[in-house]
C-alpha positions in Angstrom: 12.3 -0.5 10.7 15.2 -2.6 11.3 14.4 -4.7 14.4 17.5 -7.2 14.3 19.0 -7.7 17.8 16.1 -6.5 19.7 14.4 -9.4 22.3 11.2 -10.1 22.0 9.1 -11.9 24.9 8.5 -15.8 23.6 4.8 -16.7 22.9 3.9 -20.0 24.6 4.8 -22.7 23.5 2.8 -26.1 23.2 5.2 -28.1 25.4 4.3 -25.4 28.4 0.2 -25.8 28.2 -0.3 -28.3 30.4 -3.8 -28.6 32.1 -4.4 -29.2 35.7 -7.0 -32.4 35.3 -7.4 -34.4 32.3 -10.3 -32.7 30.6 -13.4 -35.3 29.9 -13.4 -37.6 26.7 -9.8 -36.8 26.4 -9.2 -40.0 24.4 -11.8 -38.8 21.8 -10.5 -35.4 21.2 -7.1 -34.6 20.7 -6.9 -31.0 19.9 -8.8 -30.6 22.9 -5.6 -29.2 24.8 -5.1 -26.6 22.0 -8.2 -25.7 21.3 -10.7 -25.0 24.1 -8.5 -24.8 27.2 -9.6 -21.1 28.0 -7.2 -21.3 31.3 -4.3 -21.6 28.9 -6.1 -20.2 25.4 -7.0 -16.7 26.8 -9.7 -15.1 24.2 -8.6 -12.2 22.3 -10.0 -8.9 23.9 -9.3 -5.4 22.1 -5.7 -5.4 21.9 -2.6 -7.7 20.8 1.0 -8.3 20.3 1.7 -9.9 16.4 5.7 -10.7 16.3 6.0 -11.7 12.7 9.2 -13.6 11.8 11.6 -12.2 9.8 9.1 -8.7 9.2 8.5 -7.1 12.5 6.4 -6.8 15.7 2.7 -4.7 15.5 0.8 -3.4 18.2 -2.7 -4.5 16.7 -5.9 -2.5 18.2 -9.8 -3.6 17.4 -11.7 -0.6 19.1 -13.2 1.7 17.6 -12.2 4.3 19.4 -9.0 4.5 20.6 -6.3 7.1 23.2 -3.4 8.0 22.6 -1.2 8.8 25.1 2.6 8.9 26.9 3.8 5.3 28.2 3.9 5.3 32.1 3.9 2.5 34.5 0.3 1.5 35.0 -1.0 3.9 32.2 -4.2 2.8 30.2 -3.9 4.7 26.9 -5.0 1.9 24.2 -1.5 3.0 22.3 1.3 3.8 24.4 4.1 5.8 23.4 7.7 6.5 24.9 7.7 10.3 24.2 6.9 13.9 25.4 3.9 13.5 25.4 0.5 14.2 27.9 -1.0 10.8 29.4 -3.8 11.0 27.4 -3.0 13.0 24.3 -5.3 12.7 21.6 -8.4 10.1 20.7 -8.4 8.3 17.4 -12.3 7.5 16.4 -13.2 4.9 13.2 -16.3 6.1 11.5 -19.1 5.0 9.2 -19.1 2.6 6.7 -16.0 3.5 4.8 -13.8 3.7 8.2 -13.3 7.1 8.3 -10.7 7.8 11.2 -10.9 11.2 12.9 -8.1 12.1 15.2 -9.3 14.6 18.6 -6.7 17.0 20.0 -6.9 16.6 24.3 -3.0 18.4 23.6 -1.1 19.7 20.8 -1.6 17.9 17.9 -0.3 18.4 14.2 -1.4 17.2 11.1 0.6 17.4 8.1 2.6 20.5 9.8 -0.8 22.6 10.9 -1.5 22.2 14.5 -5.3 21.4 14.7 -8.0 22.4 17.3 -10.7 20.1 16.7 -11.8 17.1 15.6 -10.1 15.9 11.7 -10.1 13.8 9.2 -6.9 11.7 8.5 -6.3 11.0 4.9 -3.8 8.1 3.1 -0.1 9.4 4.0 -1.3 12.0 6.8 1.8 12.6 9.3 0.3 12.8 12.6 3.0 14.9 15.3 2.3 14.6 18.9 4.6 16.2 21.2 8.3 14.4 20.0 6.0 11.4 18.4 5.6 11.3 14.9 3.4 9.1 13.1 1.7 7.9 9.4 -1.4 7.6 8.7 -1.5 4.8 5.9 -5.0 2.5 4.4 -3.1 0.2 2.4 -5.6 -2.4 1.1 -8.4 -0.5 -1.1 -10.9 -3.3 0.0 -10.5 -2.7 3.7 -11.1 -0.5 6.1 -8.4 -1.3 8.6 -5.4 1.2 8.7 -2.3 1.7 9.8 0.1 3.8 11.9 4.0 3.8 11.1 6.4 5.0 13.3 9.0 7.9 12.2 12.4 8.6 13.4 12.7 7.7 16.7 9.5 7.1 18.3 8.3 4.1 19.6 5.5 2.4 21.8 5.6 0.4 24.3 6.7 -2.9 24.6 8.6 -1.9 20.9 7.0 -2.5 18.2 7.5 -1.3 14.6 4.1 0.0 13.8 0.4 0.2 14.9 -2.7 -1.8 13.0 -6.0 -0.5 13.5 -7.8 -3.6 12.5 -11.3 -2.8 11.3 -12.8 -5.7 9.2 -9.4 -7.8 8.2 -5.9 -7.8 8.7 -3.8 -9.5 5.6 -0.4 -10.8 5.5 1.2 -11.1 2.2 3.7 -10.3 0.0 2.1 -7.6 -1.9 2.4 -3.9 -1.1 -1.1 -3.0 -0.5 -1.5 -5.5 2.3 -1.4 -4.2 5.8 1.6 -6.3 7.1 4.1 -7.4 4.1 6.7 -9.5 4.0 9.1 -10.3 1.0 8.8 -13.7 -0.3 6.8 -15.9 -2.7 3.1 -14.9 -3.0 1.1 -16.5 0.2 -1.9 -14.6 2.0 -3.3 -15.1 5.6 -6.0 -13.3 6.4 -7.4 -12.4 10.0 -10.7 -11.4 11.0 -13.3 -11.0 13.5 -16.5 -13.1 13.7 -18.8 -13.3 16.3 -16.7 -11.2 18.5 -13.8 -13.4 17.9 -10.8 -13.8 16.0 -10.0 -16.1 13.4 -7.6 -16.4 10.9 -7.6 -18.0 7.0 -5.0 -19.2 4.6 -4.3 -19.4 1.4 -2.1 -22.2 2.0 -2.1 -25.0 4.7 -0.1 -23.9 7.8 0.6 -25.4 11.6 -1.9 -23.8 13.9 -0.9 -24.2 17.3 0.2 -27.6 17.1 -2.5 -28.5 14.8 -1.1 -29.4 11.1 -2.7 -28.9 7.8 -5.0 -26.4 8.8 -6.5 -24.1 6.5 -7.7 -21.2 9.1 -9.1 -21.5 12.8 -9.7 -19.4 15.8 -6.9 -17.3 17.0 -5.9 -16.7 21.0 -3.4 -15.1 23.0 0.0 -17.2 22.7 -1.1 -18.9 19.4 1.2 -19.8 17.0 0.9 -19.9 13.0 3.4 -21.3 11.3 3.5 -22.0 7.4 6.2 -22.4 4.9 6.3 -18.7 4.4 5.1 -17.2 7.0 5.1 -17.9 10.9 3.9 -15.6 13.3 2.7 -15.4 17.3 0.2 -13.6 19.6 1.0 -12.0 22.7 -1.3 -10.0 25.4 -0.3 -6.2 25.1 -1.2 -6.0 29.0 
């Protein structure tokens, strides 16, 4: 989807993360500001905001088990969506080693144009209708079992985003067509993944990681900031 013109929040910045008392050894350690500040760092948890430049915005989600459900002010559906819809509307479930994903009815809920009454497999292309939401199953990448949800017509989540990641074992950015988000340019991969409960990302190429240059990969956090000569992209909190 086109998302010229639309405002996105602003990741923060590395002139804004200032710390409230010089942390110890300061003089020996000069990423320390970027790098292990937890106070302005926040760990990744199970959900994110990735704004890529020039491609998009995603909604990325790590559980296993995710709900579906209608965006409402304090809701807690793991993927929000601004339609006519219940509050809690269906559960999405990753299964087994091949990440099978199983989608549960809690309200109407269609699959490929047959309304279904208990728990089903998704397949590659599936179009998943719930209420006035309408959505695509895709697994892009034969080598992974993270998929994703497009949005059709006019639905949306909430904050806007133009389609859903459920990130399994990686998450690639590239240039080619089976990756999971794609952008068009010359070939360049980054590659996210969790380890040890936490997220880190890997290049193909060196890139600026928050603040950091020449870096080939590193841990990720909420507000950090990759930037290559290709590709540049932040992390934001989905709240």
């Amino acid at each position: 989807m086109n998302t010229t013109g639309l405002k996105r929040r602003q990741a923060v910045t590395n002139s804004t993360r200032v710390l409230d008392f010089p942390p110890p050894n300061v003089a020996n350690n000069g990423h320390y500001f970027f790098r292990t500040n937890e106070k302005i760092m926040k760990a990744i948890s199970s959900r994110f905001l990735m704004w890529v430049d020039a491609v998009g915005g995603y909604l990325v989600c790590l559980n296993n088990q995710l709900s579906i459900g209608q965006a409402r002010p304090g809701s807690k559906v793991d993927i929000p969506l601004l339609a006519d819809i219940s509050s809690n509307h269906a559960r999405l479930k990753r299964e087994g080693e091949e990440g099978d994903y199983i989608i549960e009815p809690l309200a109407p809920v269609l699959v490929q144009n047959q309304e279904i009454k208990s728990p089903t497999l998704l397949h590659h292309g599936d179009v998943i209708s719930l209420g006035t939401a309408e959505l695509q199953f895709t697994k892009p990448h034969p080598l992974s079992t993270s998929a994703r949800l497009d949005l059709i017509g006019q639905s949306r989540t909430s904050p806007y985003t133009d389609a859903i990641v459920l990130m399994s074992d990686t998450l690639i950015i590239g240039n080619n067509m089976a990756n999971h988000i794609v952008y068009h340019g010359d070939e360049h991969q980054i590659v996210l993944y969790l380890q040890n409960k936490k997220l880190l990302c890997r290049s193909d190429q060196q890139v600026n990681l928050d603040g950091m240059m020449e870096q080939s990969g590193g841990e990720l956090f909420y507000g950090s900031q990759v930037k290559s000569d290709r590709i540049s992209f932040s992390l934001e909190d989905a709240y």
